[in-house]
N, C-alpha and C positions, 0 to 999 in steps of 0.2 A: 067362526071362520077366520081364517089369516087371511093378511094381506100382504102384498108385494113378493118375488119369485122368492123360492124352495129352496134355503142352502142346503147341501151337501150334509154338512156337520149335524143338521138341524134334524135326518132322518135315522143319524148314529143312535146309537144306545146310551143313555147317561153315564153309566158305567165306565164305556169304554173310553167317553172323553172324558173322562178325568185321569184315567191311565196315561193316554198320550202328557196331558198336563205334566202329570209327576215326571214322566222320563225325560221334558225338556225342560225343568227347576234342576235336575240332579244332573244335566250336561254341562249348563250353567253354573253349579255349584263345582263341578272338577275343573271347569279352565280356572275360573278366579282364584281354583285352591293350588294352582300348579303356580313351582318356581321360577318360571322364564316368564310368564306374564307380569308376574309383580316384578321381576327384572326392570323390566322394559317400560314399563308403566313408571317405578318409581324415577327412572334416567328420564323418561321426557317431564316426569313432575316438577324435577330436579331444573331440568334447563329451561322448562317455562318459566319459575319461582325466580332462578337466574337473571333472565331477562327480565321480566317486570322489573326485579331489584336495579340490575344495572339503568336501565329506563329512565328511571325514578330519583335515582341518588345521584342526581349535580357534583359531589366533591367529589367520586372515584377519580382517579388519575390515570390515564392512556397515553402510552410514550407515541412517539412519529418524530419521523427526521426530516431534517430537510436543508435542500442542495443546494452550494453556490447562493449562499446568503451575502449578500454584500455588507462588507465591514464597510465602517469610517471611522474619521481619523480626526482626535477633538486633542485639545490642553498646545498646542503650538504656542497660541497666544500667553498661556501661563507660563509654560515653561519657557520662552522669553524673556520673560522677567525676571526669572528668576537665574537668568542667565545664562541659557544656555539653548542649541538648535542642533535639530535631526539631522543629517545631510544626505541622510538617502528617500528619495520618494515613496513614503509608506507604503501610499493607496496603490502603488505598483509590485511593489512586495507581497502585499497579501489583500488582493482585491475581496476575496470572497472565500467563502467559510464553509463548511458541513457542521451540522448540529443534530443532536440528538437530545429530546427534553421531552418529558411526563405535565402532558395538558388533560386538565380536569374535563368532563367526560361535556361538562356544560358547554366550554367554548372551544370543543377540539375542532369543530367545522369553521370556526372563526380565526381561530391562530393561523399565523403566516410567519416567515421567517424574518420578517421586520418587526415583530411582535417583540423579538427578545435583544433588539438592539444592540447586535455585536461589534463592538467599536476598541480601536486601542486609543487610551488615555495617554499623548506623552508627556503629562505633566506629572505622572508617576516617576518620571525619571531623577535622576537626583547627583549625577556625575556625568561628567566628559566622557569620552574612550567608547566601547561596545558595547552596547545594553540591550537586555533581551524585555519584553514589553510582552506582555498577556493581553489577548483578547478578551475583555471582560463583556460580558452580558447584564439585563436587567428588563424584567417584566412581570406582567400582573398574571399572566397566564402559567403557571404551574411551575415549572424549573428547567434549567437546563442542564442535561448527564452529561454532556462530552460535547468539544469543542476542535475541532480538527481544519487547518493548523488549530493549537491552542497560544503559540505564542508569535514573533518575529523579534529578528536582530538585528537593530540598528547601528548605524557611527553616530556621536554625536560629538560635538565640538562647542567651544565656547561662545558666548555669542557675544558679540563687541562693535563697538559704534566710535566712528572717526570722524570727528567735525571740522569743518573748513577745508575743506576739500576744493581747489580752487576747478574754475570752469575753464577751460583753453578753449577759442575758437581758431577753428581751422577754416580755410578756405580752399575750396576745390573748382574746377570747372573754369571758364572767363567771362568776365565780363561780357555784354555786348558791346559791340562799337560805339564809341562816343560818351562814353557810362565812366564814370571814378565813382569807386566807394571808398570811402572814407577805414576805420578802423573800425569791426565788427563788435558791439557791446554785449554782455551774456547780461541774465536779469534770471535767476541770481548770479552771482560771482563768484558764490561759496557754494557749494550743497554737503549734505553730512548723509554719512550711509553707513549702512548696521547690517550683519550676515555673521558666518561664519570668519572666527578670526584667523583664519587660515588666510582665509583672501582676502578680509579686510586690508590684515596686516602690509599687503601687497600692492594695495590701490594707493596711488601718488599724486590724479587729477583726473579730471572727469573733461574728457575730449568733446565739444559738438563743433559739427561738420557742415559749414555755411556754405552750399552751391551757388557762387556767383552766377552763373549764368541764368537761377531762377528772376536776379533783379532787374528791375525796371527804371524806366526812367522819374517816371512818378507814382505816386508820391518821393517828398523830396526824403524822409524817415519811412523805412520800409522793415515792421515785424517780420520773424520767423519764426514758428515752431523747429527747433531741430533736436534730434536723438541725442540722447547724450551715452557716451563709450566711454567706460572706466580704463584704466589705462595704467600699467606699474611704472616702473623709474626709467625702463630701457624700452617703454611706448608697446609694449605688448597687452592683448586686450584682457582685461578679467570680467571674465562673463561670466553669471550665475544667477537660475532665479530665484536664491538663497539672499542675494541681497539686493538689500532695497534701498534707493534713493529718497532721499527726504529735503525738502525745502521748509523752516516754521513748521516742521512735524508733519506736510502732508507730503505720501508718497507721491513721486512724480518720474518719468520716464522720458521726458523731454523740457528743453527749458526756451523762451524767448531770447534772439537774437535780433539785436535791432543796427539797425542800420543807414548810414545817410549818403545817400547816391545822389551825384551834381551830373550836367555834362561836361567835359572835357575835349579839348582841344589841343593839336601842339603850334606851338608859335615858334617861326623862327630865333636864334639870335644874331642880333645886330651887333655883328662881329667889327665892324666900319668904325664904330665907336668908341671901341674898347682900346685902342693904340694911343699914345702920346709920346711927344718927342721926336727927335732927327736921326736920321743913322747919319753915322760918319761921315765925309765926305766922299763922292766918290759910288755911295751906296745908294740903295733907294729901298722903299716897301714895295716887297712884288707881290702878295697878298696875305690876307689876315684869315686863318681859318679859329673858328670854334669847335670845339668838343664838350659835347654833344652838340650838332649843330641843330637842333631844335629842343626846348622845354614844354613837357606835357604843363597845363594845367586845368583846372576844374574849379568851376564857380558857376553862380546865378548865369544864365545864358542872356540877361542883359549885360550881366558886364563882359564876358567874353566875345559879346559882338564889337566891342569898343577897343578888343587890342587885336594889333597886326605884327607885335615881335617884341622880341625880350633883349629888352637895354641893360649893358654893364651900366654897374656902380660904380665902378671903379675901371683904371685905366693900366694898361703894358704899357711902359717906358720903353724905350728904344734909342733913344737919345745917348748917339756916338757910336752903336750898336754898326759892326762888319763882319757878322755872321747872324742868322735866325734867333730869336728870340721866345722864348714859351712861357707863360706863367699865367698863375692861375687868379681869375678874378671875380667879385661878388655881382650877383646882378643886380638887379635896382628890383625893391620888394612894391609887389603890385596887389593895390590895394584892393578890398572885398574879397580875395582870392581864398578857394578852402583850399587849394593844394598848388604846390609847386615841384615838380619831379626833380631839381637840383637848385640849391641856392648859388652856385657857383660853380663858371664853365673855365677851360682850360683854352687859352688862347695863344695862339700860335703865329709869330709877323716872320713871313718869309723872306728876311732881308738878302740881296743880291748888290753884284756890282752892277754900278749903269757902264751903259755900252757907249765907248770913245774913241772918236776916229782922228788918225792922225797920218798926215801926208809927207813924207821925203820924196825930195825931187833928185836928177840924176843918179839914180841909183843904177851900178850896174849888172848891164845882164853878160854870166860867165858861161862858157860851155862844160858838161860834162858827158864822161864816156864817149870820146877822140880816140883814134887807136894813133902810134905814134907816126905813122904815115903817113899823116893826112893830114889837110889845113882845113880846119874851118873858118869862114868870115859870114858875119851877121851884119845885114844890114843896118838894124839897129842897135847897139850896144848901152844904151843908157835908156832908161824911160824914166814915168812918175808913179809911186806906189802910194796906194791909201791903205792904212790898217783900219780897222773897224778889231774892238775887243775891249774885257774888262779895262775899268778906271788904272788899277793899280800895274797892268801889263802895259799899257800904252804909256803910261806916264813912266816907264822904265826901259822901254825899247828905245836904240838909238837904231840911223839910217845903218850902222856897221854889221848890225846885227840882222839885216833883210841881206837874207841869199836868193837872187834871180838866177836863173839858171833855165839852159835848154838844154834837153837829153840827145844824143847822136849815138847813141849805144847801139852798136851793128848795124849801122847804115852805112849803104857804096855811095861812092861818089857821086854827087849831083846838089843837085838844089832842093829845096825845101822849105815848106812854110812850118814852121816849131812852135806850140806851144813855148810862153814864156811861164816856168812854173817859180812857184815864192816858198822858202823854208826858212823858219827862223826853231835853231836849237831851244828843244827844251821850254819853250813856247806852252800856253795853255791854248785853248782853243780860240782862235782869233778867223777872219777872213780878210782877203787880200782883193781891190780893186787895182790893175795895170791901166794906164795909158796906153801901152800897147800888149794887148793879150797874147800877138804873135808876131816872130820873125821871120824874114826870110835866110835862109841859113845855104850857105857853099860851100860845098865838100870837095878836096880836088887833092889828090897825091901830093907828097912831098915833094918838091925838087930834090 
């Protein structure tokens, strides 16, 4: 007896499965004998065989490109030395690269475009004038085909260095009130600087710029950091970050200014002392001025508590002097003082005549402008005059030369009280006291 269910096949006849057998060996045997299966079959043998190999073998080489590689920029420093500088900003010229390069199949996932180190060298350079400079590359990862830019073009110029360069300090801005600086000191005094000698050739001093107003009262020596401005012959600026300043060979872009700030005071001068000698007779000093009538100075604030004014050294003669007198005189030098704003003032003695009075008695008084029809009578006819006027007028006026006089000029008949008026010809300016300032005065027809 069997066990387990009845197959199908199991109730055939032996015969006939072996028939079925045979006809599916011989269906089998015409696909694999037909030509499009072996086609198709040897193409994917072909591609699997492919891949494994490629897979497998690390040296094969696979090209990739890649964008916007950033370049740099080496040999400045060389080509320096050797004499000579770029003038145009490379790294702005040609920031960045395309490349095309065949990396081996092992580190194509690992190549990057830094990989192959695209940099222009300009110590390839070797002349002045216009030079065209190759991007060159270098790396471990397989090669590079093509380099796009592949070059740039540069200016280049000679490079040249100019020592003793001196430092000028400028000052701007003011002081505070009460403040004297002294004379601004550079540290260094020279500097030496190297660029292109286009513009070296052109630099004449190295300008820094000392804002007085940042100083103080103390300290009494007060440091600066200030800028320093290259500057040509006719003070125009040469600016460039082509050239470098150097101090003892280190670069520098600003230098120490030092400085010595006092307080300051002005003091009168004592102009009162400055005169010697007499004026002429006759004369007198009618005052003494100075120019500048005060002197700045600056010192220790102990010793300027100690002075109240600036004494000449010396003295204006005046002596016989009958006109002003001016000259110039030194003043007397005051000691611990760091400054004095003038060693010597301009002094001025305003000599004048003194004023002289002088008296004639009966002088008389005339009438003028009478018509001829008329009498006039004055009760008084003589008085006493006083002149008051310079020395050399009084001492030269006679009584002949004082005209008293009352005016009647188109008056009628009658009486009257007149002024009595004084003229002396030609006269400088003098003034007249009367005795009698007025008359009484009678007008009456002619007989």
């Amino acid at each position: 007896m069997m066990n387990g269910p009845i197959k199908k096949s199991d109730l055939l006849p032996k015969k006939e499965k072996n028939t079925r057998l045979a006809r599916f060996a011989r269906r089998v045997r015409g696909i694999l004998s037909s030509n499009w299966f072996l086609r198709i079959f040897s193409v994917l043998i072909a591609v699997f065989l492919w891949g494994v190999l490629i897979a497998s073998d690390g040296t094969l080489l696979r090209e990739k490109i890649f964008q916007d590689v950033e370049v740099t920029v080496t040999g400045a420093d060389t080509l320096r030395t050797r004499g000579f500088i770029v003038l145009d900003d490379v790294a702005s010229l040609i920031p960045t690269v395309r490349m095309r390069v065949e990396v081996p199949q092992a580190n194509y996932s690992r190549a990057t475009g830094s990989s192959y180190n695209p940099r222009i060298d300009l110590s390839r350079i070797r002349a002045a004038g216009t030079q065209e400079v190759e991007v060159t590359t270098s790396t471990s990862y397989g090669r590079v085909l093509e380099v796009v830019p592949a070059s740039v073009t540069v200016n280049v110029d000679v490079y040249a260095m100019r020592g003793r360069i001196p430092v000028v300090v400028e000052t701007t801005g003011a002081l505070p009130d009460g403040l004297w600086a002294d004379t601004p000191r550079s540290d260094p005094t020279y500097v030496t600087i190297g660029g292109p000698q286009t513009l070296v050739s052109k630099v004449t001093r190295a300008v820094a710029r000392l804002d007085l107003s940042m100083l103080k009262q103390s300290p009494k020596t007060q440091r600066n950091a200030v800028i320093i401005e290259l500057q040509d012959a006719d003070g125009n600026v040469v600016d460039s970050p082509l050239i470098e300043i150097t101090n003892q060979s280190v670069i520098i872009d600003s230098i120490t200014v030092e400085t010595d700030v006092y307080p300051c005071v002005d003091l009168p001068v004592d102009a009162s002392t400055a005169v010697t000698g007499e004026p002429a007779t006759g004369y007198q000093i009618d005052s003494v001025v100075a120019s500048p009538a005060s002197v700045r100075v600056a010192g220790d604030a102990a010793v300027l508590e100690t002075l109240t004014s600036a004494l000449a050294d010396e003295q204006l003669s005046v002596e016989g002097a009958s006109a002003s007198v001016t000259g110039a005189v030194q003043l007397h030098r005051m000691a611990d003082l760091q400054y004095v704003s003038v060693s010597e003032v301009l002094i001025t003695a305003d000599i004048v005549e003194q004023q002289r009075e002088r008296t004639f008695k009966n002088v008389a008084i005339t009438v003028q402008g009478a018509a001829d029809n008329r009498t006039v009578r004055l009760d008084v006819t003589r008085t006493t005059v006083q002149l008051t006027g310079g020395y050399s007028f009084i001492q030269a006026v006679t009584a002949e030369d004082v005209q008293l006089y009352v005016d009647v000029s188109g008056l009628e008949p009658g009486q009257y009280e007149l002024p009595v008026q004084c003229r002396i010809d030609n006269a400088p300016a003098f003034s007249c006291a009367l005795a009698n300032t007025s008359v009484a005065v009678n007008i009456t027809e002619a007989e």
